[in-house]
Every structure is written in structure tokens, then in C-alpha cells.
C-alpha positions in Angstrom: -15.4 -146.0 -66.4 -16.6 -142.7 -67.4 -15.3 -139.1 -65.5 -18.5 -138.5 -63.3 -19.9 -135.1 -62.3 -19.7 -133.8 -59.1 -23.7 -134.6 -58.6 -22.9 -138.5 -59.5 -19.5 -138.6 -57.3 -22.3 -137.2 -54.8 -24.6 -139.7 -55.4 -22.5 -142.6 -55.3 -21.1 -141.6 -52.1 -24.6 -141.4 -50.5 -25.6 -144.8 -52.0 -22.2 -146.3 -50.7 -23.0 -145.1 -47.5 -26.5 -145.7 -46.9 -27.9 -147.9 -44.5 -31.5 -148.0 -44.9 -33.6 -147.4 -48.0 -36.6 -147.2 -49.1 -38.6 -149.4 -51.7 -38.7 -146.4 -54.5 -34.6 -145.4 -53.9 -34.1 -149.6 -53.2 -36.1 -150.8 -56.9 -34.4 -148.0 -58.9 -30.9 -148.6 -57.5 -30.7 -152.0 -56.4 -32.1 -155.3 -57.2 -34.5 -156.9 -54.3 -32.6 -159.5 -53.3 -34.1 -161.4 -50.1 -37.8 -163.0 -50.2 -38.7 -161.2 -46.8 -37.7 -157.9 -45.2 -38.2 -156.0 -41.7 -39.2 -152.7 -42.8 -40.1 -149.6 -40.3 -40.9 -146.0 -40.7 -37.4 -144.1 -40.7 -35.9 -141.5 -43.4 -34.6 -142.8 -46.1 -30.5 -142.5 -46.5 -31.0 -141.8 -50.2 -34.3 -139.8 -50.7 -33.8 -138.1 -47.3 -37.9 -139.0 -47.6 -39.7 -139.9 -44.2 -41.2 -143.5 -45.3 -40.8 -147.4 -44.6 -37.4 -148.2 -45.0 -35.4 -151.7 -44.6 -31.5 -152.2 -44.6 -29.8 -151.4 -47.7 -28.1 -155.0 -47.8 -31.6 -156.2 -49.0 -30.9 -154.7 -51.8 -27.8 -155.7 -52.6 -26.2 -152.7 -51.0 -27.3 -150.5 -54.3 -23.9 -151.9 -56.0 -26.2 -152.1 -59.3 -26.9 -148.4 -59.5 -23.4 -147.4 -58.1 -21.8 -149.2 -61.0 -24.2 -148.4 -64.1 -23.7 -144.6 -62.4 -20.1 -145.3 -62.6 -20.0 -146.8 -66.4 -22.1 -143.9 -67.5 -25.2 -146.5 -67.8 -27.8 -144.9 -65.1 -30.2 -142.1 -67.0 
């Protein structure tokens, strides 16, 4: 692991803790995993964005993009 900045210690805390996510935050820090979603209007616990959202477990609860942020991977 790699000594993060406060703005990626900040961002890893927000993707551990969200709960819903949108598509956008969902593709570019987790990986789709389930072939069908419910999905409703709702702000987004990453983007803080007003847009569909679904549960953040659909996409593998953003564990990809928390650890290539904590590996020093995520540009």
C-alpha cells in the first residue's frame, strides 16, 4: 500500500460507506456485478449528484476502486 492523501483517505471513506450509487460513480469504481438492478431517482452517496441510483452491493460494494485507490493504481 501506498501513504494516501487526505483527498483519497476522503474518498475511500465515502465509497466504504456508500449505500447507493449511481451508474457513472458505480462503472468507474466498481465492477457491475448482477444481470438486473432496481434503480430509482435518489442522490448519489458518491457524486452527491441527484440521478438514478441502485445499491452499491451491485457493484460489488466499490471494493475495486477502494483498493486500486489504496495500491496507488486509481488515476
Amino acid at each position: 500500500m501506498v501513504r494516501l492523501t487526505k483527498e483519497q483517505k476522503k474518498l475511500v471513506k465515502k465509497l466504504e460507506d456508500a449505500y447507493v450509487v449511481c451508474s457513472d460513480c458505480g462503472s468507474k469504481y466498481g465492477v457491475y456485478s448482477v444481470g438486473c438492478s432496481s434503480v430509482w431517482i435518489e442522490k448519489c452517496d458518491v457524486c452527491d449528484e441527484e440521478k438514478p441510483v441502485t445499491e452499491a452491493r451491485d457493484y460489488a460494494y466499490l471494493i475495486t476502486g477502494i483498493r486500486k485507490i489504496k495500491l496507488g493504481e486509481f488515476k
